[in-house]
C-alpha positions in Angstrom: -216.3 -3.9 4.5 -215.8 -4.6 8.0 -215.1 -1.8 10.7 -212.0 -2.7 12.3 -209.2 -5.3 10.9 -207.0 -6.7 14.0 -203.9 -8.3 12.7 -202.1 -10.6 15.1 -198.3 -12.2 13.9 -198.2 -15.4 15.2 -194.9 -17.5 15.8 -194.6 -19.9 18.9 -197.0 -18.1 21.3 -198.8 -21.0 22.5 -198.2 -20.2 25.8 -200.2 -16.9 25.8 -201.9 -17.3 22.5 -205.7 -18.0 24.0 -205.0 -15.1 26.3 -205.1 -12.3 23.5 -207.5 -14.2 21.4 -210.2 -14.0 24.4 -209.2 -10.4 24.5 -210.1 -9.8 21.2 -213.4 -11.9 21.6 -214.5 -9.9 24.5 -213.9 -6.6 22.6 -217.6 -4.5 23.0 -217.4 -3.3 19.4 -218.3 -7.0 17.3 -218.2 -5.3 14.0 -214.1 -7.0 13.1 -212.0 -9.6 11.4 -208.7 -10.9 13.0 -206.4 -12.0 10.6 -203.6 -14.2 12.5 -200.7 -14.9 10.5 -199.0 -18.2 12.0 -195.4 -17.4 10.7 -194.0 -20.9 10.8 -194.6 -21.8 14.3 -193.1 -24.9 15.5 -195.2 -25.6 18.5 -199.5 -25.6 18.5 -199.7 -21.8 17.8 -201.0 -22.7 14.3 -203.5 -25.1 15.3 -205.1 -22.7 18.1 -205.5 -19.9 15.9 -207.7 -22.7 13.5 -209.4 -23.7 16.5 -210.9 -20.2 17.0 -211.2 -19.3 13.2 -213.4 -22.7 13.3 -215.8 -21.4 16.2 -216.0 -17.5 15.0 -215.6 -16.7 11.0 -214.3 -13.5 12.3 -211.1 -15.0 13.0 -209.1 -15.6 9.6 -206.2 -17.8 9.5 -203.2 -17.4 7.1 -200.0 -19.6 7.7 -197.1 -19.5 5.7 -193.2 -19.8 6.1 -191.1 -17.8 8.8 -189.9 -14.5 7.8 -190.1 -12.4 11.0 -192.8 -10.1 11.9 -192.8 -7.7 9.5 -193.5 -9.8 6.7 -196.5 -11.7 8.9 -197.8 -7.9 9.5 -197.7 -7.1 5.9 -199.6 -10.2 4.8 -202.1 -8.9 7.1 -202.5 -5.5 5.6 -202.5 -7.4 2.0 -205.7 -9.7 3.2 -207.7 -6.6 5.4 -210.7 -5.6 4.8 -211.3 -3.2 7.8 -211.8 0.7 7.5 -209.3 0.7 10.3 -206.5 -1.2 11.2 -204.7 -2.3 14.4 -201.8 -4.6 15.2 -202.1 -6.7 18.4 -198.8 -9.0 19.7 -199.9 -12.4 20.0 -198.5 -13.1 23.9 -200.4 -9.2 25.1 -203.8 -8.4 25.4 -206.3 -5.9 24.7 -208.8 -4.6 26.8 -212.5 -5.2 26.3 -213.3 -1.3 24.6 -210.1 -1.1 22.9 -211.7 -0.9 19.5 -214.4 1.3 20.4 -212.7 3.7 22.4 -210.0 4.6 19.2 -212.5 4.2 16.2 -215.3 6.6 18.1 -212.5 9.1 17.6 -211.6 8.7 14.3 -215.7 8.2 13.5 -216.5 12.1 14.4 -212.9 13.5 13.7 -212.0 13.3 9.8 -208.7 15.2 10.5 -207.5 13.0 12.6 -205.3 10.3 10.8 -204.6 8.1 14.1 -205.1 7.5 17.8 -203.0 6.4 20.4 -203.9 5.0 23.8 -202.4 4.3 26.8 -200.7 0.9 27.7 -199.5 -0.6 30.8 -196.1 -2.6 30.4 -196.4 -6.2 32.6 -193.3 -7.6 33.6 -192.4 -11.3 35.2 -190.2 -10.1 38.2 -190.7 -6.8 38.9 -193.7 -4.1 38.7 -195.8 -3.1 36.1 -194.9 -0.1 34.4 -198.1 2.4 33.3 -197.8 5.0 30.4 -200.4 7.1 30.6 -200.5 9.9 28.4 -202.9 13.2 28.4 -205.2 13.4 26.1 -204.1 15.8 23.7 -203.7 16.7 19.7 -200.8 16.7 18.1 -199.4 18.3 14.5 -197.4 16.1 12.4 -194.1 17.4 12.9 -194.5 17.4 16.8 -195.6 13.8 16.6 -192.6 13.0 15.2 -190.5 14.9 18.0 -192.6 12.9 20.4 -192.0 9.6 18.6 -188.1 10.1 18.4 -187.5 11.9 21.5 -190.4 10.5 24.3 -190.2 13.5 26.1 -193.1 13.0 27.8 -191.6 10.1 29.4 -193.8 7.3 27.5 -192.3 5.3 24.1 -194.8 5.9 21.5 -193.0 3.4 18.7 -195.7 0.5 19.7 -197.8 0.1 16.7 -200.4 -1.8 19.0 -201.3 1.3 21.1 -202.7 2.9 17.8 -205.6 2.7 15.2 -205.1 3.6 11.8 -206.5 4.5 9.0 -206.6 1.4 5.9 -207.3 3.8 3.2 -204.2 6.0 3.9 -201.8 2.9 4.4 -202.9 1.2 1.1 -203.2 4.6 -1.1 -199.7 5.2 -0.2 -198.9 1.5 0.0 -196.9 1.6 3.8 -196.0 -1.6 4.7 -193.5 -2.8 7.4 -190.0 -2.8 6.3 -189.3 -6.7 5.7 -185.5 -6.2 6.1 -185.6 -4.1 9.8 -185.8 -7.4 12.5 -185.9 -4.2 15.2 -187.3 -0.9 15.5 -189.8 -1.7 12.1 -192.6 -0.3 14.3 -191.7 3.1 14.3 -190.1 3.2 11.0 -193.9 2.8 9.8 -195.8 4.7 12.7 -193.4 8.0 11.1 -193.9 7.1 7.2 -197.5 7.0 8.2 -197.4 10.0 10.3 -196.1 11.8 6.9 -199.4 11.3 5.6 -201.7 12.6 7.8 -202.3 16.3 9.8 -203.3 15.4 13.4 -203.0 12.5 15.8 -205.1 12.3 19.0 -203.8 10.6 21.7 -205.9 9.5 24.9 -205.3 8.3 28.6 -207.4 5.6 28.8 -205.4 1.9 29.2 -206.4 -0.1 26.4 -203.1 -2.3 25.7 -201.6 -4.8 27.5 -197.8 -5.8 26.9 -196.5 -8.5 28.8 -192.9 -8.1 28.4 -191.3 -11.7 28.9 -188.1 -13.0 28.7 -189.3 -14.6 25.2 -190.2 -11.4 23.7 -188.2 -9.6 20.8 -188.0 -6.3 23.0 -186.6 -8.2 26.0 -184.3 -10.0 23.6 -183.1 -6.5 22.2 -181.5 -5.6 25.8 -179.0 -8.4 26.1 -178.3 -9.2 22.6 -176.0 -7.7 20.1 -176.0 -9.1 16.4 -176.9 -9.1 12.6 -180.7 -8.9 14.0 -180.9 -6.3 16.7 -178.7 -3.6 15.1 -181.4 -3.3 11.9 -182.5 -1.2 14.6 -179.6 1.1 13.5 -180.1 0.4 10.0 -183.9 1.7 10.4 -182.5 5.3 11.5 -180.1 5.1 8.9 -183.2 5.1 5.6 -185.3 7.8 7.4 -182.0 9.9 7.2 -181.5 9.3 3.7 -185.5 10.3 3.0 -186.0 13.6 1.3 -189.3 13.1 2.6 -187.8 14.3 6.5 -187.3 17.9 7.4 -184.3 18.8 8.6 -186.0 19.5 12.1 -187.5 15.8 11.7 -183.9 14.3 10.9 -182.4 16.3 13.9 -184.8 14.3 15.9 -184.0 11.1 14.2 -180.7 11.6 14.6 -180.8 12.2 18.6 -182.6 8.8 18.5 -180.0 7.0 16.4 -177.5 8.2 18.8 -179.1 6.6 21.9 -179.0 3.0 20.3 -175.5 3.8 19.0 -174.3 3.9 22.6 -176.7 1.5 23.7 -175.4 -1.3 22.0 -171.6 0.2 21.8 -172.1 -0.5 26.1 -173.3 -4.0 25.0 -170.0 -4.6 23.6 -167.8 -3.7 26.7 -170.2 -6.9 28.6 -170.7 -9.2 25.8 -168.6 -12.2 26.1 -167.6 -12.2 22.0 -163.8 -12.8 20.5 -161.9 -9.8 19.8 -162.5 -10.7 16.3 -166.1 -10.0 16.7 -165.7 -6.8 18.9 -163.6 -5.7 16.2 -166.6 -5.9 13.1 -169.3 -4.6 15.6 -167.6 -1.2 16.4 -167.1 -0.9 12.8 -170.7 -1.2 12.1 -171.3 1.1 14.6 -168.4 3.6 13.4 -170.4 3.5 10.3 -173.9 4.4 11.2 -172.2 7.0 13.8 -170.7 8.8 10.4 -174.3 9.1 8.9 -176.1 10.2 12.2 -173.3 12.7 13.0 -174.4 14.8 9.5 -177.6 15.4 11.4 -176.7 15.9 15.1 -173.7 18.0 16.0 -173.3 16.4 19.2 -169.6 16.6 20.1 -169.8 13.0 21.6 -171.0 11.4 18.3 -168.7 13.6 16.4 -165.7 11.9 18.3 -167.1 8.7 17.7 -167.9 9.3 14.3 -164.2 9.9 13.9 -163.2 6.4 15.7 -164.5 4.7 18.6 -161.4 4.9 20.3 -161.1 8.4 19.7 -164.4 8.6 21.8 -163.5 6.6 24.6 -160.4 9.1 24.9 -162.2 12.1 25.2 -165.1 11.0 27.5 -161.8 10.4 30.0 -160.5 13.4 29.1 -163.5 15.2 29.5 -164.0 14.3 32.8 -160.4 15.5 34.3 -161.2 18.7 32.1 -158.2 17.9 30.6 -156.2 20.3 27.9 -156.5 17.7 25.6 -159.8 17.3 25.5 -160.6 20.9 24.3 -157.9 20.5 21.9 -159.2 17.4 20.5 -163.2 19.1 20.9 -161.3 22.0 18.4 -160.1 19.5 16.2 -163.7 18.0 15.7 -165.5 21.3 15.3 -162.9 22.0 12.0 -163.7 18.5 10.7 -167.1 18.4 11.0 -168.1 22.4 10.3 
């Protein structure tokens, strides 16, 4: 068995492909395999990846057919062999003790089930965004808080800024949901997070993600459809789990709600047919009425009720308007 497994999901990244392999080369700790999984990539992704698996047998090549990342992650977890596991993005990079920094940690702390770092977010036309967090160590239960909620101000959903433990993802056979195109990083980061007592997190800046206009994430912000709101869908099964507190869901739910109106603004600037507008708010009616049985928030209970119904009262609600409180009464009786 080899120390670490690095798993890279490869699909068109040409472009900055060599980048994040030489990161991965240059790593201080030589004791890994990185298993690239070209997922149907139509340009020379494929053929770099054998390029490197041909000068360094650490590098293990797999390509099959496109099915989106999840799937090229989870072939990855099926073919490690590492005792820990990390997921890298093939167009970021890692820096040179990324693996030895995490794994030291989990080395001389058995109780400690996974370790975050810090990353630094690089963007084409503006600055670079750092999220350092303190080193600190952190219960299960106020992981997830932290995970749902980023109250400390950084987004701690990135699978890549974490090192896990193989054992406990194969005993309990956690694998990337194959059907969430969005937000399927987190969805696993919490499953895992069930299975384990403490997670350390440090300050040190170890990843790298370049956040270009080709990226899924950047996609997500200017895109409304079948694809981006599985992000929706993923809040929607961890609601449904038994395996979630109450205390947990409320959390979830708070999360779910942000997207909910993130992509409900999307609608009032996406140029779509009325048709189209008409479907979308219905999807979004619908995941409003299962996030609302969580979170009592009086906003999501109007929307819950109809979208229209919510535009209504946020105007209302400004000009403190008697109709508003009627209408807040009215909600308070239908969702008690």
């Amino acid at each position: 068995m080899v120390k670490h497994t690095i798993i890279i999901p490869v699909f068109n990244a040409e472009k900055f492909l060599r980048r994040c392999l030489d990161s991965v080369l240059a790593q201080t700790h030589k004791d890994w395999e990185c298993i690239c999984v070209d997922d149907g990539s139509t340009d020379t992704s494929g053929a770099i990846c054998d390029e490197y698996a041909e000068k360094d047998v650490r590098f293990r090549v797999f390509h099959q057919e496109n099915g989106g990342v999840g799937r090229a992650r989870n072939k990855g977890i099926d073919e490690s062999q590492g005792e820990y596991i990390c997921f890298v993005d093939a167009d970021d990079e890692i820096r040179e003790n990324y693996l030895s920094m995490m794994s030291t940690i989990l080395d001389n702390v058995p109780d400690i089930g996974l370790v975050e770092c810090s990353h630094c977010e690089i963007y084409e036309h503006k600055s670079d965004a750092k999220r350092v967090i303190p080193p600190k160590t952190i219960g299960q239960e106020d992981y997830i808080k932290l995970l749902f909620s980023g109250s400390d101000g950084v987004y701690h959903g990135y699978t890549p800024t974490k090192m896990f433990r193989s054992k406990i993802i194969k005993d309990n056979k956690l694998h990337f949901n194959e059907d969430l195109k969005y937000n399927e990083d987190r969805s696993l980061i919490t499953y895992y997070t069930k299975r384990i007592s403490s997670i350390q997190c440090i300050p040190d800046m170890l990843y790298f993600y370049y956040r270009n206009d080709l990226s899924a994430m950047g996609k997500l912000f200017h895109v409304i459809n079948e694809k981006t709101m599985t992000e929706l869908e993923s809040f929607a099964i961890l609601l449904k789990d038994d395996a979630f507190n109450p205390t947990e869901k409320k959390y979830i739910s708070k999360a779910g709600t942000t997207s909910l109106m993130k992509f409900y603004n999307i609608t009032k600037s996406c140029n779509v047919t009325d048709k189209s507008v008409r479907k979308i708010i219905r999807e979004l009616q619908k995941y409003a009425k299962i996030y609302v049985q969580y979170n009592r928030n009086e906003y999501l209970q109007m929307y819950a009720v109809g979208f229209m119904v919510g535009k209504l009262y946020n105007k209302l609600k400004t000009k403190n308007n008697f109709f508003a409180k009627v209408l807040r009464k009215v909600m308070k009786v239908l969702f008690s």
